[in-house]
C-alpha positions as CSV (number, residue, x, y, z in Angstrom):
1,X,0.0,0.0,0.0
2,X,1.7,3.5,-1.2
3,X,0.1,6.7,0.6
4,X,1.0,9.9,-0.8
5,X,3.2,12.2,1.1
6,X,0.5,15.2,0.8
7,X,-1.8,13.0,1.8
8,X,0.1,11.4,4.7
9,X,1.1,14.9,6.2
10,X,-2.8,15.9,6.2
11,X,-4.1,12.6,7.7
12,X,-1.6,13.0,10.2
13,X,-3.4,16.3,11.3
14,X,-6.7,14.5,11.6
15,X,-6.9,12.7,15.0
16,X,-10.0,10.9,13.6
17,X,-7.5,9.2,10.9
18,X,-4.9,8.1,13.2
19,X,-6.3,4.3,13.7
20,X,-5.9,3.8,10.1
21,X,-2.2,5.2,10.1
22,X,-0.9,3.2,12.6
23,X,-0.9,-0.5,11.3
24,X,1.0,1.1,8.0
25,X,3.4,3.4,10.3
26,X,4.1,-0.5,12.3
27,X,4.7,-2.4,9.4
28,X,7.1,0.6,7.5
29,X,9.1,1.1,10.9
30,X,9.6,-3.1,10.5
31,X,10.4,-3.0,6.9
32,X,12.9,-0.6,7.5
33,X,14.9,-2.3,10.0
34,X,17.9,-1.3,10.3
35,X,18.2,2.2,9.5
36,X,20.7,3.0,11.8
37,X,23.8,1.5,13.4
38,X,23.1,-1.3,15.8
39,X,25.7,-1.4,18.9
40,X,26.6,-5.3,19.8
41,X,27.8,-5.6,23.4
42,X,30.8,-7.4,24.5
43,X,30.4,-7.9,28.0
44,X,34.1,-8.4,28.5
45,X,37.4,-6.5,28.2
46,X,38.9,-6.6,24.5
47,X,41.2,-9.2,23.1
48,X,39.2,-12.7,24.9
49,X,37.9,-15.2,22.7
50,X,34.0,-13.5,23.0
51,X,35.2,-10.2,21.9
52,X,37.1,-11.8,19.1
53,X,33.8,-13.6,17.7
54,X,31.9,-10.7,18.3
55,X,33.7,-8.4,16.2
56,X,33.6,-11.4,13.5
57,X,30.0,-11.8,13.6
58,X,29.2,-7.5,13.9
59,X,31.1,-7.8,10.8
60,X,28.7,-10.1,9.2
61,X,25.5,-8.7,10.1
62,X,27.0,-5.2,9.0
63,X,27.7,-6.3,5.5
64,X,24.5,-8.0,5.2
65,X,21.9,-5.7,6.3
66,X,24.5,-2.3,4.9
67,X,24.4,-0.9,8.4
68,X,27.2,0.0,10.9
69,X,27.8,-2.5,13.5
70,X,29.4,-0.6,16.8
71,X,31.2,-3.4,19.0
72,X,30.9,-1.9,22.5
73,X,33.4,-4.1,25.0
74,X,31.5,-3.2,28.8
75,X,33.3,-5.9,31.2
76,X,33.0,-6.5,34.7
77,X,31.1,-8.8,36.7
78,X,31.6,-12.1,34.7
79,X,29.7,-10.3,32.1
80,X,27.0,-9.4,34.2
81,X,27.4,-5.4,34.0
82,X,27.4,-5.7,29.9
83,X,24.4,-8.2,30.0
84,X,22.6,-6.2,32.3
85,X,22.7,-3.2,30.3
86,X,21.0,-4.9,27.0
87,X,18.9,-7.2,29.2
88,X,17.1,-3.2,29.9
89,X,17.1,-1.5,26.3
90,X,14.6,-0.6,24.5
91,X,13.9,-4.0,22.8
92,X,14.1,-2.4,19.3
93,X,16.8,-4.6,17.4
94,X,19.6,-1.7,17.9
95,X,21.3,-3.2,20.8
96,X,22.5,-6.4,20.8
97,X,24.8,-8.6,23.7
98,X,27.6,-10.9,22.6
99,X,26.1,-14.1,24.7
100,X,28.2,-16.7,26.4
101,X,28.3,-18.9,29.1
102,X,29.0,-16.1,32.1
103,X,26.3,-14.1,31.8
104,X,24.1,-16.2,30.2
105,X,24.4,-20.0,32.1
106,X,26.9,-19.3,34.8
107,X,26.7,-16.1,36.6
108,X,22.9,-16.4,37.9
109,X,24.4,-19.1,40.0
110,X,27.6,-17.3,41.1
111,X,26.3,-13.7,41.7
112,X,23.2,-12.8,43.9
113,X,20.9,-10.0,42.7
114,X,21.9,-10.3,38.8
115,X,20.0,-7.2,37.3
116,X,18.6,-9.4,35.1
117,X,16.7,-13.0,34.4
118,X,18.6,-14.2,31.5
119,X,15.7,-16.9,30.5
120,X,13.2,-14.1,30.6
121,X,15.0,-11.1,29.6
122,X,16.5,-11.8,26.5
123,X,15.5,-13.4,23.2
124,X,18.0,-15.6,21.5
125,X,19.2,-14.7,17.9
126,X,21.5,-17.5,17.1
127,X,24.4,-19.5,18.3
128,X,27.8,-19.0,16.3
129,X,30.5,-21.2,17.6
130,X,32.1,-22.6,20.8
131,X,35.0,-23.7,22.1
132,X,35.2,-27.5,23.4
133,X,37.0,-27.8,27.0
134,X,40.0,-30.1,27.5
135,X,41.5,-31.6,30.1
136,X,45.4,-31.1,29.6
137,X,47.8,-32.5,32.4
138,X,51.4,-31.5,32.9
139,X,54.7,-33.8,31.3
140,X,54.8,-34.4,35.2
141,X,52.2,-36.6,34.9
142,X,52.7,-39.7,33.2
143,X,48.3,-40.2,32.4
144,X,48.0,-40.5,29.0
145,X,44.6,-41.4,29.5
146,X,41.3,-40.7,31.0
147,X,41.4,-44.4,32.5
148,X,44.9,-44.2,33.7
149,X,44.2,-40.0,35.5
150,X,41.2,-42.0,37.5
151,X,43.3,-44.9,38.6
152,X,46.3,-42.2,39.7
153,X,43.8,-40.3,41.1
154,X,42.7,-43.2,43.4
155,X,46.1,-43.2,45.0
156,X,47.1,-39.4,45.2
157,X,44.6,-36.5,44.5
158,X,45.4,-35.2,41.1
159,X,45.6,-31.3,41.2
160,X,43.3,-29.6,38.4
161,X,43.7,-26.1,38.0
162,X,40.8,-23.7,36.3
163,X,40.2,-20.2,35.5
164,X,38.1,-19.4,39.2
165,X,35.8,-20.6,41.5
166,X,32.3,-20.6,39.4
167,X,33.6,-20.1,35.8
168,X,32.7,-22.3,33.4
169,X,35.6,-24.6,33.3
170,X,35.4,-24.9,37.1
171,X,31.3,-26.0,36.3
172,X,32.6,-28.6,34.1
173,X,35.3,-30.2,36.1
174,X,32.8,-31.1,38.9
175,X,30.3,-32.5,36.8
176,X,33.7,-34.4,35.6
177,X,34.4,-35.5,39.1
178,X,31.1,-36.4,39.9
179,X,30.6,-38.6,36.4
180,X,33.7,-40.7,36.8
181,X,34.4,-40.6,41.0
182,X,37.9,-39.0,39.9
183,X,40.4,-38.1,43.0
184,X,40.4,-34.2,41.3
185,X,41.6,-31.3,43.7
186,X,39.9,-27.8,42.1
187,X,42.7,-25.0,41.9
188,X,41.1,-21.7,41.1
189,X,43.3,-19.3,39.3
190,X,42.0,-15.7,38.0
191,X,41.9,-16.3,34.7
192,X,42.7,-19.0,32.3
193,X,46.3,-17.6,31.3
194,X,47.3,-17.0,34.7
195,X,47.5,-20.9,35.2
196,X,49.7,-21.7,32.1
197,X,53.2,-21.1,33.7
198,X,52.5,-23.4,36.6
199,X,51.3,-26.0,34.4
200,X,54.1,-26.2,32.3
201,X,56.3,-26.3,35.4
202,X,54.7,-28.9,36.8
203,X,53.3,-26.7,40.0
204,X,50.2,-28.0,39.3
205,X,48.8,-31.5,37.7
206,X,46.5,-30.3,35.5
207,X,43.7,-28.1,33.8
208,X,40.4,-28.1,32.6
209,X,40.4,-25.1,30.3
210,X,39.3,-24.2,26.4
211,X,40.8,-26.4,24.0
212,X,42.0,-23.3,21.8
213,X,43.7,-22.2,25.0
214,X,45.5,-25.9,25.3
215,X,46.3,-26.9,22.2
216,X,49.5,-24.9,21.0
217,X,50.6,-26.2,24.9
218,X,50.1,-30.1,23.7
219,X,51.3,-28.9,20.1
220,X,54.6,-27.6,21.3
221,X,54.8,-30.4,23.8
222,X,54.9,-28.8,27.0
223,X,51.8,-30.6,28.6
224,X,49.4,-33.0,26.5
225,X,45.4,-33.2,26.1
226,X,44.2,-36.0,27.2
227,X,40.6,-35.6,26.1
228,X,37.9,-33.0,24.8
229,X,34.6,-32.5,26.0
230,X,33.2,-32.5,22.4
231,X,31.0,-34.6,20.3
232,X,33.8,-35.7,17.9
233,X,37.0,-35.1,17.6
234,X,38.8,-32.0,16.6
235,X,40.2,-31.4,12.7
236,X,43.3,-29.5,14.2
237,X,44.4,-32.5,17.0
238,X,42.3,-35.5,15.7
239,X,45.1,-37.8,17.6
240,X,43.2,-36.2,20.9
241,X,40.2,-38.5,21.8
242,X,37.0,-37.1,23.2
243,X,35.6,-37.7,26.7
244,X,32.8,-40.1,25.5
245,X,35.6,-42.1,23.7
246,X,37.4,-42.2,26.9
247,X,34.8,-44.0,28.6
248,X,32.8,-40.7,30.2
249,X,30.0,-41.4,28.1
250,X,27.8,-38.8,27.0
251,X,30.3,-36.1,28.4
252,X,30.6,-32.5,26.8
253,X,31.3,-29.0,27.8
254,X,32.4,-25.8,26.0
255,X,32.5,-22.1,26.2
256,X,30.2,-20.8,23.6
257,X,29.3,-17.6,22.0
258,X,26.1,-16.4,20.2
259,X,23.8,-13.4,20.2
260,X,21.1,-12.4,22.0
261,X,18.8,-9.2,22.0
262,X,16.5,-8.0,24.5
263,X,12.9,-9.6,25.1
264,X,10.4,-8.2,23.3
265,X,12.7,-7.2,20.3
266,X,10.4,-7.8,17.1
267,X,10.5,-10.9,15.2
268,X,11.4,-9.4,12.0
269,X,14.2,-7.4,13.6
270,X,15.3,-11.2,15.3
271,X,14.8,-13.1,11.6
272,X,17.2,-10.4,9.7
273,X,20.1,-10.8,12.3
274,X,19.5,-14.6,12.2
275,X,19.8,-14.9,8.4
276,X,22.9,-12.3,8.7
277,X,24.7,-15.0,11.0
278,X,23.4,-18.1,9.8
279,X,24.6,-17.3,5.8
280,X,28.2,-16.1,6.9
281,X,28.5,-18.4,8.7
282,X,28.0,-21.0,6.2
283,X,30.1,-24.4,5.7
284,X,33.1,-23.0,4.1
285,X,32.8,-19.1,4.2
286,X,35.6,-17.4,5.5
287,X,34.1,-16.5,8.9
288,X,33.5,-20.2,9.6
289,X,36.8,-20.9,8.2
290,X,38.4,-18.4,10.2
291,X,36.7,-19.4,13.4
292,X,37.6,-23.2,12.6
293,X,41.2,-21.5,12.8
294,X,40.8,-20.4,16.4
295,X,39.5,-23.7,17.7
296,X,36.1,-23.3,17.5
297,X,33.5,-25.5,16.2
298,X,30.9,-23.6,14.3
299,X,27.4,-23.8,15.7
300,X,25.0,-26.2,13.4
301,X,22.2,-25.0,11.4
302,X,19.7,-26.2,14.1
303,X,21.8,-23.9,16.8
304,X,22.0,-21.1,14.5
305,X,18.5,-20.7,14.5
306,X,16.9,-18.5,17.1
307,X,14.6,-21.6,18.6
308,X,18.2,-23.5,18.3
309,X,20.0,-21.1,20.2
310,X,17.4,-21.1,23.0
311,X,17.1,-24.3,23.4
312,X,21.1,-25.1,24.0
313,X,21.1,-22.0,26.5
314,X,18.4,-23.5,28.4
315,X,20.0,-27.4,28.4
316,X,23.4,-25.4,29.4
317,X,21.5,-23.6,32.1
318,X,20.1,-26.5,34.3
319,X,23.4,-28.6,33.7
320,X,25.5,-25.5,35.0
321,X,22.3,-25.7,38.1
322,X,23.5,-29.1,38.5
323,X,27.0,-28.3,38.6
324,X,26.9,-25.4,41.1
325,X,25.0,-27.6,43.7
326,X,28.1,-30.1,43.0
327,X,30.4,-28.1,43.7
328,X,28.3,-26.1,46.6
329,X,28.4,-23.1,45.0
330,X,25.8,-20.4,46.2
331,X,25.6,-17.0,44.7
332,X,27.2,-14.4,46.5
């Protein structure tokens, strides 16, 4: 339906006319999103493996809907002070959070009075990769094995150092301990690079930690992977068997990143941002292929969508529930 302008102006003068107007003013405003930059929010300090995929994917919804894409890094609070800001803007497709396991699945059971409900306040726009975790033990250690670790353990605790108390490395190392009884003594370290020197030394056993992070340790032979927490195994290390290979059936954990915008953003607004990932990010484009080159695994079509993406966060939410209670974590 075309109205002309004369006759919009005057219409718009005429109270009485106004009910007509407004179902055509709702569908232009939609059918002309975006018409302005959008701002994607990095909830975390520049340079970390989120912020890295985030600029990757503002990158691809920029070139596909012709729009500026403003990354915005606001850290602090595990990612809670970033999420929290989107979780409350206007829901208008404009501002968008970079979405990963802190803010998302790990922080409403670490921190008490989050700012937000992230089941509730956001709507999921699609998933675009994640990184598997990996066990990796120091040369110390003669385990080559997920068998041979539990039998050591059984003698001698087996130290296993992580990137804090609550992170999402520490999450997965006691649902670890609780699926294979594993002697496993939790090291907390602030932040996953901090732990790396004493690793290779030897000052500690071991670490559960992303397998980007670990693998140019196994590839340079300082420490060695004994297992991922992935479905298959990985392209770049396929010597490396997975956890449910290793006899920990069923067993996977990684740190994943996808986007998310506030509740109540429209569904056309959510649909265009969708497509924008899901074709860039398509089997053999150079964002997948780039991405592939960091250690990730791309997401699958099914987690790229946005009922995908919502789905995973909620399975990842009640098996980071389960793991808090293992490891009698209360938020704080």
């Amino acid at each position: 339906m075309s109205i002309p302008r004369r006759r919009l102006m005057a219409a718009l003068g005429s109270a009485s006319t106004l009910p007509f107007l407004l179902p055509f003013l709702a569908r232009r405003a939609l059918a002309a999103y975006p018409d302005r930059s959008i701002h994607l929010i990095v909830p975390f300090a520049a340079g970390g493996n989120a912020d890295i995929v985030g600029r990757i994917t503002g990158d691809l919804i920029s070139k596909a809907l012709s729009q500026p894409v403003v990354v915005e890094n606001r850290g602090g609070g595990g990612g809670s002070i970033g999420a929290e800001f989107v979780a409350h803007a206007n829901p208008d497709g404009y501002t968008l959070l970079v979405g990963s396991n802190g803010p998302l699945t790990v922080d409403p059971f670490v921190h008490a009075n989050l700012g937000y409900d992230p089941l509730k306040d956001f709507t999921a726009v699609a998933l675009t990769s994640y990184v598997p975790h990996a066990l990796i033990l120091s040369n110390k250690i003669e385990a080559k094995t997920m068998g041979e670790l539990i039998t050591r353990s059984k003698t001698a605790a087996v130290t296993v150092a992580t990137s804090g108390v609550g992170s999402a490395t520490h999450m997965t190392l006691e649902r670890l301990k609780a699926a294979t009884g594993a002697n496993l003594t939790h090291v907390p370290y602030r932040g996953g690079g901090a732990l790396m020197p004493d690793l290779i030394s030897g000052n500690i056993d071991g670490a559960m930690t992303e397998f980007s992070t670990a693998l140019p340790m196994h590839q340079a032979g300082q420490a060695h992977i004994i297992a991922i927490a992935a479905l298959h195994r990985s392209k770049l290390a396929p010597d490396i068997p997975t956890f449910d290979e290793s006899g920990v059936k069923g067993f996977t954990a990684q740190s994943y990143i996808g986007v998310v915008a506030p509740a109540k953003t429209p569904p056309d607004a959510i649909d265009k941002l969708q497509q924008a990932i899901a074709q860039g990010l398509s089997t053999g484009s150079p964002a997948a292929e780039r991405l592939i080159g960091l250690g990730s695994e791309v997401a699958s079509p099914e987690q790229m969508t946005a009922k995908g993406f919502a789905e995973f966060i909620r399975t990842d939410y009640e098996n980071m529930s389960k793991a808090a209670q293992l490891a009698g974590i209360t938020p704080q």
